[in-house]
C-alpha positions as CSV (number, residue, x, y, z in Angstrom):
1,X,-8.8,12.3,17.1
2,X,-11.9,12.0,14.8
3,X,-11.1,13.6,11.6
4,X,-14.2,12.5,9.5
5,X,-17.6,11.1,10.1
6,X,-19.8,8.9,8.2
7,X,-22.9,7.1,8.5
8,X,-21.5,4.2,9.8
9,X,-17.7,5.1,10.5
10,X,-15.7,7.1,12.2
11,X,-12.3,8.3,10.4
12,X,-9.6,8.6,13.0
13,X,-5.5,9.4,13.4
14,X,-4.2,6.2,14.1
15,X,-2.4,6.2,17.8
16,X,0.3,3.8,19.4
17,X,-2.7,1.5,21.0
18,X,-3.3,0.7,17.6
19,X,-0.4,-2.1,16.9
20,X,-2.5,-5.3,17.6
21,X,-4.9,-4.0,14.8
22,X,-2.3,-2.3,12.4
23,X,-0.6,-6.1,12.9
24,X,-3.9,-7.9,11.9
25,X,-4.3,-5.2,8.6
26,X,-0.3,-5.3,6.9
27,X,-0.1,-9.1,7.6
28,X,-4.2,-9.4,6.0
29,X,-4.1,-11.6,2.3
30,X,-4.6,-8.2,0.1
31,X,-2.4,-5.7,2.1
32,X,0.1,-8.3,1.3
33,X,-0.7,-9.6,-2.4
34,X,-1.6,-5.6,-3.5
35,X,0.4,-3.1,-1.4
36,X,3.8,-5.6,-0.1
37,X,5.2,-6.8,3.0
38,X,5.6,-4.2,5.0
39,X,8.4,-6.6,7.4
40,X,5.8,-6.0,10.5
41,X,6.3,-9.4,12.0
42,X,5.5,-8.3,15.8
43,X,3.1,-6.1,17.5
44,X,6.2,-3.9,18.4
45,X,6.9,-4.2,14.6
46,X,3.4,-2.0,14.2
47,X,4.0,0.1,16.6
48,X,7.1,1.6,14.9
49,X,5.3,2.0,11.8
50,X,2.5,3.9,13.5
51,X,5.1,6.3,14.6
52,X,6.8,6.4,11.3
53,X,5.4,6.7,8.4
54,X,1.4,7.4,10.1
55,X,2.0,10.0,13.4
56,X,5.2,11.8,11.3
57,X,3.0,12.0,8.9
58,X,0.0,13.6,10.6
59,X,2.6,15.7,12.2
60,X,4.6,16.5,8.5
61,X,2.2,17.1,6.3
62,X,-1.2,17.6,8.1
63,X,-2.7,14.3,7.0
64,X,-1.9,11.0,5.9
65,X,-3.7,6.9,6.4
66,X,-6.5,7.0,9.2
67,X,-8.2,4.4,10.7
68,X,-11.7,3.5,9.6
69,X,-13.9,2.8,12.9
70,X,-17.1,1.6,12.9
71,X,-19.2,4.0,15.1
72,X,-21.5,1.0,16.5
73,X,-18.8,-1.0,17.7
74,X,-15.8,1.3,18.2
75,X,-13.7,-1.4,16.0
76,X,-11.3,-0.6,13.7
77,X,-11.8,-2.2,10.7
78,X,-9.5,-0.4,7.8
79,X,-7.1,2.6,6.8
80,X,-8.1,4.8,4.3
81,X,-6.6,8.7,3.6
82,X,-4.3,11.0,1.6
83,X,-0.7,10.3,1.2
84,X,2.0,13.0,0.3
85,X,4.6,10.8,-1.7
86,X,8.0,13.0,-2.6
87,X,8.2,10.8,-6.0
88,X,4.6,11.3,-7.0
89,X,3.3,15.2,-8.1
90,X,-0.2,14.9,-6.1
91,X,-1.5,13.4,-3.0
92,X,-3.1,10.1,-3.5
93,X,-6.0,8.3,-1.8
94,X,-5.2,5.0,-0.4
95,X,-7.4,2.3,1.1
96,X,-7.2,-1.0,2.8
97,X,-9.4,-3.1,4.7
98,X,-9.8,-6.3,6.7
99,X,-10.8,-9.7,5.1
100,X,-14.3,-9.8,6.9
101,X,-15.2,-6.3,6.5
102,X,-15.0,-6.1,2.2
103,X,-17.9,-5.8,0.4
104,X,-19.9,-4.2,2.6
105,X,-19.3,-0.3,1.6
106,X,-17.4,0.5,4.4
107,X,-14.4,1.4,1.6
108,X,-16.4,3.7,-0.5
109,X,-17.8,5.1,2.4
110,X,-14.8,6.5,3.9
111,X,-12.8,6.8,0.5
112,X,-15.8,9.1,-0.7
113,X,-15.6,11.1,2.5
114,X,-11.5,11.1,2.6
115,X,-11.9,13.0,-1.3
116,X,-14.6,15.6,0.1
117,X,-11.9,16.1,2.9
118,X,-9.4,16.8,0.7
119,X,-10.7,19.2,-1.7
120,X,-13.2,20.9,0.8
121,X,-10.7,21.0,3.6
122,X,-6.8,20.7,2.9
123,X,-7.7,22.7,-0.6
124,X,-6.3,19.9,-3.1
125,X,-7.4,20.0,-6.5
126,X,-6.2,17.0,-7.9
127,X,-6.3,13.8,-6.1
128,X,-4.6,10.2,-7.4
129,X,-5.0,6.9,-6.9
130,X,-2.3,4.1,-7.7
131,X,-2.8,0.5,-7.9
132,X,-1.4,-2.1,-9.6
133,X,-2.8,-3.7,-12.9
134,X,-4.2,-6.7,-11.2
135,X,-6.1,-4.9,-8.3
136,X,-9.3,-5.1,-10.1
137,X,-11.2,-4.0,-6.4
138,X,-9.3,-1.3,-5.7
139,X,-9.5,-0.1,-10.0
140,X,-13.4,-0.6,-9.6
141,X,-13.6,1.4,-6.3
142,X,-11.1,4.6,-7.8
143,X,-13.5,4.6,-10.6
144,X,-17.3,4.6,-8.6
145,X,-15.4,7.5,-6.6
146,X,-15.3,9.6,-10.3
147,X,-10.5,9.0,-10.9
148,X,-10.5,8.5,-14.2
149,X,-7.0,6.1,-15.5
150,X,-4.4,8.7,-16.1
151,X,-1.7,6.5,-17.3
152,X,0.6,4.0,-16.1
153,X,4.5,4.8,-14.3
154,X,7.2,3.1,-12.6
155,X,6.3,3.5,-9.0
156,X,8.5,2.0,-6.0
157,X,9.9,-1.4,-6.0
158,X,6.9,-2.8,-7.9
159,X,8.2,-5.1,-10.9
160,X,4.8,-4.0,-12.9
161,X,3.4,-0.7,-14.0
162,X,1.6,1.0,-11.7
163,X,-1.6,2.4,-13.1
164,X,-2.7,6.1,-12.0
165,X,-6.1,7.6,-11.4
166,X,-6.7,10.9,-11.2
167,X,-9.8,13.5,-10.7
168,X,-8.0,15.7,-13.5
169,X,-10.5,16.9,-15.8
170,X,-7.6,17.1,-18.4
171,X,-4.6,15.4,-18.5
C-alpha cells in the first residue's frame, strides 16, 4: 500500500515479500554500525521482523518504518517513517538506506515527506529524531529537515548517549 509519494519515491507498508530486501538493509555497514544487529541472519530471519515490529505496527499504532521505492524502478532502496516507542514521550522519525543509494537525496526526500505526513495527517505536533553522537549523517539530515538538538538520554541498550531532535519550538 502507497502511503506517500514523492518526486522520485514511492513510500510504502512494507509486506512479507519484502525479506530478501529487509535482509540486504539490517545486515547493510550503517544499519549495523548506527542502529545494531538486529540478529536477522536468514531471509526467514526478516520475514519475522516484518511481521513484528513493521505489520503489528501498522496494524497498532496506524504507522510505523515504510519502505522507500523508487518510482522508476519499483526497487526498494530504504525504510524511513514514524515510530511509536513506549520509553520515548513522542514519535520519532527514523531512516535508513542502502550503501549505493546515500547521497543522492532519496533520504531527505522521504524524511521531509514522512514529517508533512505526520503533522498534516496523523495530527502530531512534535516529532523526534534520535541518533547516536557519532552519526554525523543522520545529525546533519535531522537538522536540514528543521529538529533542532533537544538534549541527550539513555535510550535502549546503547552504551553512549543518545542525542534527541526535536521540532519543539520550546523545550
Amino acid at each position: 500500500m502507497i502511503i506517500i509519494e514523492t518526486q522520485r519515491l514511492q513510500i510504502q507498508e512494507v509486506n512479507l515479500e519484502d525479506g530478501s530486501f529487509i535482509f540486504d538493509l539490517l545486515n547493510s555497514p550503517g544499519w549495523i554500525e548506527f542502529i545494531g544487529n538486529r540478529g536477522i541472519d536468514t531471509i526467514a530471519d526478516a520475514e519475522a521482523y516484518i511481521q513484528n515490529p513493521l505489520i503489528e505496527g501498522y496494524q497498532k499504532d496506524g504507522f510505523g518504518l515504510y519502505k522507500m521505492v523508487l518510482k522508476e524502478s519499483e526497487k526498494p532502496i530504504g525504510m524511513c517513517g514514524l515510530i511509536d516507542r513506549s520509553d520515548l514521550p513522542h514519535v520519532d522519525i527514523g531512516f535508513a538506506i542502502l550503501p549505493e543509494y546515500q547521497g543522492k537525496g532519496y533520504t531527505f526526500e522521504a524524511a521531509k515527506a514522512t514529517m508533512e505526513y505526520g503533522a498534516s495527517t496523523l495530527g502530531l505536533e512534535v516529532i523526534w529524531g534520535i541518533t547516536g553522537p557519532s552519526n554525523i549523517k543522520s545529525q546533519r539530515l535531522l537538522e536540514k529537515l528543521g529538529l533542532k538538538f533537544l538534549k541527550k538520554i539513555q535510550f535502549g541498550n546503547y552504551e553512549e548517549d543518545t542525542w534527541v531532535y526535536s521540532n519543539e519550538e520550546t523545550s
